[in-house]
C-alpha positions as CSV (number, residue, x, y, z in Angstrom):
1,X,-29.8,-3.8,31.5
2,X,-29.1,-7.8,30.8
3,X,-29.0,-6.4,26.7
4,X,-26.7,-4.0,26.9
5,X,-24.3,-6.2,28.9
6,X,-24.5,-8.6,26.3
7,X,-24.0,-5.8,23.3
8,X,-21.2,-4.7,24.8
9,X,-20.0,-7.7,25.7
10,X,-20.3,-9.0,22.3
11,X,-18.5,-5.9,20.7
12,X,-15.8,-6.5,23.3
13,X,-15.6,-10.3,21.9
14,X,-15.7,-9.2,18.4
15,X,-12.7,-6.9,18.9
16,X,-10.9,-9.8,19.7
17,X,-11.2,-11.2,16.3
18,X,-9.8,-7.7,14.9
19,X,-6.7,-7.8,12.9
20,X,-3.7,-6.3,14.8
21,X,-1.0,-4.0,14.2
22,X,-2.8,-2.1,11.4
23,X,-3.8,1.4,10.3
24,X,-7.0,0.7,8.3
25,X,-6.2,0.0,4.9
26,X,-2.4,1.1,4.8
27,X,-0.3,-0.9,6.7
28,X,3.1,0.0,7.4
29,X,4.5,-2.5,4.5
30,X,3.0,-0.2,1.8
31,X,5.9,1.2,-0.2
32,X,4.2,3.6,-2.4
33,X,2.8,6.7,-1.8
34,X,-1.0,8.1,-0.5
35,X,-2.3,9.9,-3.1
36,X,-4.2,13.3,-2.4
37,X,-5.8,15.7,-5.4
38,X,-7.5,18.9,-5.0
39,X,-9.5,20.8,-7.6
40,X,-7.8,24.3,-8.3
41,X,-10.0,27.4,-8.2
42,X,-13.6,27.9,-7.0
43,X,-16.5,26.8,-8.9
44,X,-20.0,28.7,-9.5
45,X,-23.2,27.2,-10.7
46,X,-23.9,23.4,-10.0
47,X,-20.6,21.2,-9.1
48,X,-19.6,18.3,-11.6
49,X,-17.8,15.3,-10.2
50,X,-14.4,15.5,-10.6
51,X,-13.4,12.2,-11.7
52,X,-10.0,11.2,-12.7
53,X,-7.7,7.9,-13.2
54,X,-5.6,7.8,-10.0
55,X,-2.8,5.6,-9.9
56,X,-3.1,3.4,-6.9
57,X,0.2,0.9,-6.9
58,X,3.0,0.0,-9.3
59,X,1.6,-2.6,-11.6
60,X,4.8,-4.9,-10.9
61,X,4.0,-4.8,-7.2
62,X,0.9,-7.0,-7.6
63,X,1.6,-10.3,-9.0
64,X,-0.4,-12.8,-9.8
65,X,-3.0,-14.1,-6.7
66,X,-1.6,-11.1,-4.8
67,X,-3.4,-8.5,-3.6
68,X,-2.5,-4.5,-2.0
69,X,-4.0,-1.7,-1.3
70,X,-3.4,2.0,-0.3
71,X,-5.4,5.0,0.5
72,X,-6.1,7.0,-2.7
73,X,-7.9,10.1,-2.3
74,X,-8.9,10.0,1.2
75,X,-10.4,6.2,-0.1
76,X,-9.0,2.9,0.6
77,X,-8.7,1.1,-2.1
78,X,-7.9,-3.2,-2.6
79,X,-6.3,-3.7,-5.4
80,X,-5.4,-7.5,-6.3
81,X,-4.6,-9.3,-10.0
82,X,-6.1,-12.7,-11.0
83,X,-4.3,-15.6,-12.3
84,X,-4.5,-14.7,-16.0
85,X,-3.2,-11.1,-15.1
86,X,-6.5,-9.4,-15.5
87,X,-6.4,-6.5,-12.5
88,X,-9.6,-5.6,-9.9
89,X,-10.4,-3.2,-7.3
90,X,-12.7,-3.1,-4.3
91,X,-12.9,-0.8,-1.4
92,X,-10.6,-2.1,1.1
93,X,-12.8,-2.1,4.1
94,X,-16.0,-4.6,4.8
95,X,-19.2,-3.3,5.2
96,X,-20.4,-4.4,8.5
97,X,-18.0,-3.1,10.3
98,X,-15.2,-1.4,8.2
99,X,-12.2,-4.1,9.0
100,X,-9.8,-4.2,6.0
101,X,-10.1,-6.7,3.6
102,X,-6.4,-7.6,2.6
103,X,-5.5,-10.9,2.8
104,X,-9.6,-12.2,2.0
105,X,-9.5,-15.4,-0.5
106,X,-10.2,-14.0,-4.0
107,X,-12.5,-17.0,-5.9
108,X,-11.9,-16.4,-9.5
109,X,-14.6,-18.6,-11.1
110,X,-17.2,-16.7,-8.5
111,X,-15.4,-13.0,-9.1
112,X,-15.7,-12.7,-5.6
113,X,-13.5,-11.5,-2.5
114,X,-14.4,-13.1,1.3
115,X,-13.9,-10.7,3.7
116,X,-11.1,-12.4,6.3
117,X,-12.7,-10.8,9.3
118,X,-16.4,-12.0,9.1
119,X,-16.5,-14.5,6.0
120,X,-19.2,-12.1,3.7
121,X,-18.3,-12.6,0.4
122,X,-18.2,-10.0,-1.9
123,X,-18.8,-9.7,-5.5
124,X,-15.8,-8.3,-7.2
125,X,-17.6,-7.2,-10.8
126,X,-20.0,-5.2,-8.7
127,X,-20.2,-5.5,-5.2
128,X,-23.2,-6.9,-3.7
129,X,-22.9,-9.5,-0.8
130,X,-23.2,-13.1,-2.4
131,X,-24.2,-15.6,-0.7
132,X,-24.3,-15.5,3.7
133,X,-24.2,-12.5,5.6
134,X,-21.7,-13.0,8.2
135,X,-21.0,-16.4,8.6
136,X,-17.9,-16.7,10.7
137,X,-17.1,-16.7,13.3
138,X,-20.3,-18.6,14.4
139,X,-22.0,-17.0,17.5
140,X,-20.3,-13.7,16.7
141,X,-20.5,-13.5,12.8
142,X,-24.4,-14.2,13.5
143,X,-24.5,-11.3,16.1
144,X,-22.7,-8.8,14.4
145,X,-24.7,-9.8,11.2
146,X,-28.0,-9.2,13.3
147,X,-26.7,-5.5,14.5
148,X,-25.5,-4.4,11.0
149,X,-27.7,-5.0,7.7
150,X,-26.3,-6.6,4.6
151,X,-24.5,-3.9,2.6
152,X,-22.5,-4.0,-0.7
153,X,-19.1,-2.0,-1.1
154,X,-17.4,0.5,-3.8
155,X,-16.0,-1.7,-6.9
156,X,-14.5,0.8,-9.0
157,X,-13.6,1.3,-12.7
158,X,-9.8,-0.2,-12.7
159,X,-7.0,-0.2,-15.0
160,X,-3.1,-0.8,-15.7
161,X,-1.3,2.1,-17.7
162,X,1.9,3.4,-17.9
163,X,3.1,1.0,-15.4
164,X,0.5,1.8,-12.5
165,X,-3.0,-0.1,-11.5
166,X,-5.3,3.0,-11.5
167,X,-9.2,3.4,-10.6
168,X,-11.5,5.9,-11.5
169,X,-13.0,7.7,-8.3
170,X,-14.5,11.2,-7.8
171,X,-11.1,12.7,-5.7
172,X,-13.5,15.7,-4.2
173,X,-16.1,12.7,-2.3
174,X,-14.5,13.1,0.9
175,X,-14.0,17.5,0.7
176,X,-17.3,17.7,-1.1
177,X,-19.2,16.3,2.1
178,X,-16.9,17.3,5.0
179,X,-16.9,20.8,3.6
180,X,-20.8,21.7,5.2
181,X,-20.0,19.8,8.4
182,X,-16.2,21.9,9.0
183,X,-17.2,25.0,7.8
184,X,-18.9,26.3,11.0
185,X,-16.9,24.7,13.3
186,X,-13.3,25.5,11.5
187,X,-14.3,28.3,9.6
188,X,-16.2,30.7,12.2
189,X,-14.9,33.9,10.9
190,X,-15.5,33.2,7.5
191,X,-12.5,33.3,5.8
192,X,-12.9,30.5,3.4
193,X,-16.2,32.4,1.2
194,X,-14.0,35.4,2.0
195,X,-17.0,37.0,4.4
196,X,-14.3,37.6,7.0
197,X,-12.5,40.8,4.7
């Protein structure tokens, strides 16, 4: 009884220290627009990753030391530019408890990205944790740290082309594994394999 008072008392706390006034990782000040790709036709035999370059924000919208981010694909996506121009791209959300990450202090010698909500840093060339797990605030950093294990994020492949910061992401991810859980539940009569007719 006396640990799950504290548990939920300590996820009570830690809500507390949740950014307000934002949809995860697109925020009402994003200007551009949410991206969403489907593959055309069915396939037969093994499925391929559908990969493609996806244009994630106007190249001129990120300056220098700024970052921004969208959702791209059903995936939010962190997009920022270093001083010497040079563009990266993280997922936008931490690991440990899926908090966005906009606004987190980019170190450019260390290529890495702190999270703002719990301090983790993140490696922006591939992104493993570097260094503490958790580390701030104090008692609650440590205790959400202790409930969730250490765990990397997405770093995508990123570029700048025709005027757009792009990454390369698989745009079927999200349909690919929702598609066995919503098929039964949305599709009882069939119609999508065409059993129904």
């Amino acid at each position: 009884m006396l640990r799950s008072t504290l548990f939920v008392c300590a996820i009570s706390a830690a809500s507390a220290f949740a950014p307000t006034g934002f949809s995860p990782a697109l925020r009402t000040s994003f200007k551009g627009d949410a991206l969403c790709t489907k593959a055309a036709g069915r396939m037969t035999g093994p499925v391929a990753k559908a990969e493609a370059w996806v244009r994630v924000v106007p190249a001129n919208s990120v300056a220098p030391g700024k970052q921004s981010d969208a959702l791209v694909a059903g995936t939010p996506v962190l997009t920022g530019r270093y001083s010497n121009g040079k563009v990266w791209a993280i997922g936008a959300k931490n690991s440990a408890t899926g908090t966005e990450m906009f606004g987190g202090k980019v170190d450019e010698a260390a290529q890495t990205l702190t999270d703002p909500q719990w301090g983790t840093k993140y490696s922006l060339v591939n992104g493993d944790v570097v260094g503490k797990w958790c580390p701030s605030p104090p008692i609650i950093g440590s205790l959400i740290g202790a409930l969730f294990p250490p765990q990397g994020v997405w770093v995508p492949e990123v570029r700048e082309s025709n005027g757009y910061i792009e990454v390369k992401l698989d745009v079927d991810a999200k349909a690919e594994f929702e598609k066995k859980f919503w098929k039964g539940i949305l599709d009882a009569q069939g119609k999508a394999d065409g059993g129904y007719y």
